[in-house]
N, C-alpha and C positions, 0 to 999 in steps of 0.2 A: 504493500500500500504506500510506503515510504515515496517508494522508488517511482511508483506511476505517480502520484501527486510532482514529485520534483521535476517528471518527463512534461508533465500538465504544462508546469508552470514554465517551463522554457520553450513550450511550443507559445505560449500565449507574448512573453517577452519578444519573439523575434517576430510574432504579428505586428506587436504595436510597434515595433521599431520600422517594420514595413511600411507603417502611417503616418510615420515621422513628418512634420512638414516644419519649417522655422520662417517665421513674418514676421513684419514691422510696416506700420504703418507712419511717414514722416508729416507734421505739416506744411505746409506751403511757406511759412511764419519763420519756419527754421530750415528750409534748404539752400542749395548754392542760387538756385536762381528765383524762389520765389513760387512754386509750381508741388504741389502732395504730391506724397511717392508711395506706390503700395507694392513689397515685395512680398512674394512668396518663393519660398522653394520646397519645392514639394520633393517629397522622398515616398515610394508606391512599388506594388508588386507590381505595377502596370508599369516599366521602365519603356517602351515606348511610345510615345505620346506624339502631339500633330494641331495643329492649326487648325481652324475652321471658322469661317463667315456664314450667319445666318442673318436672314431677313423673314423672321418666322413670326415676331410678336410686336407690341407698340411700337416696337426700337431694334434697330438693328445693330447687331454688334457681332468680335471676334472671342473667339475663346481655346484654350485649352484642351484639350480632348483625350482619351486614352484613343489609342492605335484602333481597337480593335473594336470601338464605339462608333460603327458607322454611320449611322444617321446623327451622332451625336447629343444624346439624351442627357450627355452630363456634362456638366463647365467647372475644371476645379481651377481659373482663374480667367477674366475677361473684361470687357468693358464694352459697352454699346454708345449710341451715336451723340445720349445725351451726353455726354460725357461721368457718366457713371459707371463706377468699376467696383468689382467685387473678388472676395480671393473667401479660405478657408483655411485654418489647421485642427484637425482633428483633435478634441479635447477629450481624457480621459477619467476628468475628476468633476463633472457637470447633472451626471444624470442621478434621477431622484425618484425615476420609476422602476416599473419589470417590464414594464411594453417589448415587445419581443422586436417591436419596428424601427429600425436602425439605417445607416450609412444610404440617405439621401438628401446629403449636401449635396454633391454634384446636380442633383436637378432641381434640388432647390435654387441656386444658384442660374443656372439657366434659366430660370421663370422668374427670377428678381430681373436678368437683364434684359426681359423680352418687356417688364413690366414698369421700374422705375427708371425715375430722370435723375434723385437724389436721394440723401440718407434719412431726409423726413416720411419721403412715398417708402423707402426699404423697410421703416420701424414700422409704417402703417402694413407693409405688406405682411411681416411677422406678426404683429397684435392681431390678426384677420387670416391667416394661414390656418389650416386645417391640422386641428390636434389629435394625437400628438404628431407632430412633425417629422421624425424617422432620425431628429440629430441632433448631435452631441459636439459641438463646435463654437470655435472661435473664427464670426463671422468678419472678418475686413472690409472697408468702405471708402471709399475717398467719392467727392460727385465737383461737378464744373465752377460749384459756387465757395470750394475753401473746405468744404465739409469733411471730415476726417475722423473715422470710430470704428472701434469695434464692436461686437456685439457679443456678449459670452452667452452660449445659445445652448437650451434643451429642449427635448419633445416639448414644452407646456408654458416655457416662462425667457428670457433674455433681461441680459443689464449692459445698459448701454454704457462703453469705456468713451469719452469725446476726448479725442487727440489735441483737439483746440486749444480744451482746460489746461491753464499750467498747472493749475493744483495738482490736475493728477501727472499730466505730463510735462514737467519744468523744462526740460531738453528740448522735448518739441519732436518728440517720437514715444511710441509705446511699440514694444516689441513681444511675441507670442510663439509660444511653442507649442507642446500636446498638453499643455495643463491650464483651467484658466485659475484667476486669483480669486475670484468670484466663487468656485469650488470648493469641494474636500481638500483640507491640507494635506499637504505631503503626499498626493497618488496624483496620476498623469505620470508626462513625459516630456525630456526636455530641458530638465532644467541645469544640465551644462552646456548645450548649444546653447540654452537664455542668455548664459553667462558671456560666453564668443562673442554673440550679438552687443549684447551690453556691451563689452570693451572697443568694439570697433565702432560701433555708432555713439559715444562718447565720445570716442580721441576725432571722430571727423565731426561732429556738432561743436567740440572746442575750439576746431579751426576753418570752421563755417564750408565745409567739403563735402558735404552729403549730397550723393547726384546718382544717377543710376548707375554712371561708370565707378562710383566706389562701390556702391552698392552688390553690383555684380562681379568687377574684381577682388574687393576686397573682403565682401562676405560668401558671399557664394561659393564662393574657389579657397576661404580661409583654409588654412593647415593646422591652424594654430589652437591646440584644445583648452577648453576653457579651464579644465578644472587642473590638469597640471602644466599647463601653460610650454608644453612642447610644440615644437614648431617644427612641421615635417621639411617643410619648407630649408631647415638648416643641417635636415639629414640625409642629404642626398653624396654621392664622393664624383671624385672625377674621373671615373672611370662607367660610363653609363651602360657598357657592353654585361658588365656585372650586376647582378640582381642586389637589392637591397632592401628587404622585405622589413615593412611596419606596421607596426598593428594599428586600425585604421577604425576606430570606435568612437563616437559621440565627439564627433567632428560636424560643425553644418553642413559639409558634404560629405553623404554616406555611400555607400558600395549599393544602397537602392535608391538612391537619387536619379528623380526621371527629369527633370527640367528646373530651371530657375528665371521667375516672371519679373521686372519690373514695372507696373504702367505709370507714366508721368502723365499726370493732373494739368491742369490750365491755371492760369490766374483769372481771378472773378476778370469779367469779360471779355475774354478771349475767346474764341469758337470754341464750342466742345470738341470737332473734328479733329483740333489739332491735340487730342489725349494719344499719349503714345506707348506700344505697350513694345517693350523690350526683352524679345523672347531667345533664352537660351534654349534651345529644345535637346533633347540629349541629356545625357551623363555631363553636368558640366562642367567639369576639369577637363574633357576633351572636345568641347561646340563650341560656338564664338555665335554670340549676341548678332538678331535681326532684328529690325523695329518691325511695328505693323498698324496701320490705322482704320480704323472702321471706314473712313471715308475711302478706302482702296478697294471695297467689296471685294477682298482677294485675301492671300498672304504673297510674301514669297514662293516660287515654289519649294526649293527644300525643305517646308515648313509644311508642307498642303500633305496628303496622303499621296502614295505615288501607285499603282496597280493593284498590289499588294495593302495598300490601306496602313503606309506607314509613311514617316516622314524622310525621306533622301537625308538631311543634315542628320536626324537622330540617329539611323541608320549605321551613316562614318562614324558618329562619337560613338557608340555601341563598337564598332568594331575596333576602335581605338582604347577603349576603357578593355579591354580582353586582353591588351597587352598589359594593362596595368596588376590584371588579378589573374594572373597564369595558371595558378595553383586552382583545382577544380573539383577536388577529394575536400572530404573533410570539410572542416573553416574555414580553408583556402581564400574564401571572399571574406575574408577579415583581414589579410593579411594585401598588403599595396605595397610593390614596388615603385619605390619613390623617385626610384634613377629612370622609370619612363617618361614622368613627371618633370622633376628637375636634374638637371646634371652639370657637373664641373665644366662641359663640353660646349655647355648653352644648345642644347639637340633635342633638350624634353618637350613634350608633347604643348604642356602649357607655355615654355618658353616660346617654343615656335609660332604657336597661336596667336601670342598677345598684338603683334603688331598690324597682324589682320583688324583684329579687335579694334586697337586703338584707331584703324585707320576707318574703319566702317563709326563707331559713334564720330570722329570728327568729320566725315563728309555726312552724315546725317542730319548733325548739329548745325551745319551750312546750309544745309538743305533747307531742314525745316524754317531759319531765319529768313531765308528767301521769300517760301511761303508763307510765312506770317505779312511780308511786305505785297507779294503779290497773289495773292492767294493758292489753295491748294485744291486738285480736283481728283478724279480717279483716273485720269488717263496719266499724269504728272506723278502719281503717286505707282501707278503700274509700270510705268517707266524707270521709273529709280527701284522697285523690284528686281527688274528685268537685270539692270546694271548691281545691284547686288547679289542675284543667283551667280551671275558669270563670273564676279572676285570671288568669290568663297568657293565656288565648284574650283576654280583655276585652283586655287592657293591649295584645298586638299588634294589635286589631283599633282601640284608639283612636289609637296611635302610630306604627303602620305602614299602616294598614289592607290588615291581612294575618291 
């Protein structure tokens, strides 16, 4: 009896670790340029995921999707044309029933963005939702007019967190993992990614650098673990030909990390069109960031499903994260070879990536400044798609030949 209870309880531990997800929500009040930021990085047994544009409800919007969700029934991050966005992390310390009806945030989610324009109509849509609701979560928000909250959410009841408030948030961020505060103490998940998060969106709120390119380099892609404060990042040698196996646990990016979202906000009057959601699709120690707007009724393609009902970009970073967890027995995927990653040789995976990166948000950042002057439509915005598939196909097909 011993022994099956302790099998229990480690099949249930690497579930909830499967539903890991780590968010923060920035205000407009406290970023580099003025404009909320709602990241999520979602960590799922569903590691391949995809893009998708619907024009199904009030508002049209893009979202998130698992691979294998083809009509797309569930949205676990997005934003629609009001410029309202919504994201989620699975909370485990929230519920208060037995209801046996569970794990539908993803279409919750999808019917908030076919239905709201802002976080007033989202609180109306939850006071008015049909009980119980199937979820156990920490809902995310940001809308076109500043609005910024989350929602710590159960089948029956929600408490609204307002990012706004300094009282609750002085920094001008609240950040969420698998547990909310609102909850049972001490049960969920998460609370040494909280920790990671916390330290890196402090040292960049101190020096007013909170932008989606921190956000995505520098949290997304962290190495650095919270609770003992190792930094993979500095255990890599110079010899990359040679393995260099770490043990790679309660890290923001996990070995089930499917994607990392950031969408940027507007400032009160600006077009909602221009909300932009900045999508790593992939494992993302191995994808490089594409934006996407609802005004492109598109994505890129490496981002869309391709025959097969998966995304081309996710695709390459999945074949590229296989170099990193070679080991296939056993716990093997606990274990990351950090010399794929970084190396004394400057050849690791992320090394090689980044300047793609950095070159794709600075021609965007140009981009979109244009269009703010002279506005932005779908032919303009599928055009600069166009011109993004072809750099990033080029780039993996010189450096990985992939």
């Amino acid at each position: 009896m011993k022994l099956f209870k302790i099998i229990t309880l480690a099949i249930l531990l690497i579930g909830y670790d499967t539903f890991a997800c780590t968010t923060a929500i920035i205000s407009g009040k406290f970023t580099k340029d003025g404009r909320p930021l709602l990241w999520k990085h979602r960590d799922s047994d569903e590691i391949n995921n995809k893009i998708m544009y619907f024009n199904d409800g009030k508002y049209a919007y893009i979202g998130l999707v698992d691979a294998k969700d083809v009509e797309g029934n569930a949205i676990w991050v997005g934003c629609n044309s009001a410029g309202f966005a919504i994201m989620n992390a699975a909370s485990y310390n929230l519920k208060t029933d037995t209801f046996a009806l569970k794990d539908l945030e993803g279409e919750l989610m999808k019917q908030a963005l076919m239905e709201c324009a802002n976080i007033d109509e989202f609180e109306t849509f939850l006071k008015n939702h049909k009980k119980p609701m199937g979820v156990e979560a920490n809902f995310g928000v940001i809308d076109a007019k500043g609005g910024a909250a989350y929602f710590e959410t159960n089948n029956f009841d929600y408490v609204k967190i307002d990012v706004n408030d300094t009282r609750i948030a002085p920094m001008g961020y609240v950040i969420r993992t698998n547990y909310s505060f609102t909850g049972k103490p001490d049960e969920g998940y998460g609370y040494i990614r909280y920790i990671a998060a916390e330290d890196l969106l402090y040292y960049a709120s101190s020096i007013n650098d909170i932008s989606p390119e921190y956000i995505i380099q520098n949290m997304s892609r962290s190495l650095k673990h919270g609770l003992t404060g190792v930094n993979l990042k500095e255990e890599y040698t110079n010899h990359p030909e040679e393995p260099k196996f770490v043990m790679f646990e309660d890290f923001i990016p996990q070995n089930s990390s499917a994607a990392s979202v950031v969408i940027e906000g507007v400032k009160q009057g600006e077009s909602p069109e221009f909300t932009t959601m900045w999508a790593v699709v992939g494992w993302p120690l191995t994808s490089v960031v594409m934006p996407v707007w609802v005004a492109g009724k598109t994505a890129p393609i490496l981002l869309l499903a391709d025959k097969n009902n998966k995304s081309p970009l996710c695709n390459k970073a999945l074949e590229l994260k296989n170099k990193c967890f070679p080991i296939y027995r056993g716990n093997g995927y606990r274990y990351l070879n950090i010399n794929v990653l970084y190396n004394g040789e400057q050849t690791g995976i992320m090394q090689q990536l980044k300047p793609l990166e950095d070159t794709i948000f600075k021609k965007t950042k140009t981009k979109i400044e244009g269009w703010r002057k002279d506005g932005m439509n779908e032919k303009t915005i599928k055009d600069y798609y166009q011109e993004l598939d072809k750099m990033v196909i080029n780039e993996f097909q010189n450096l990985f030949n992939l």
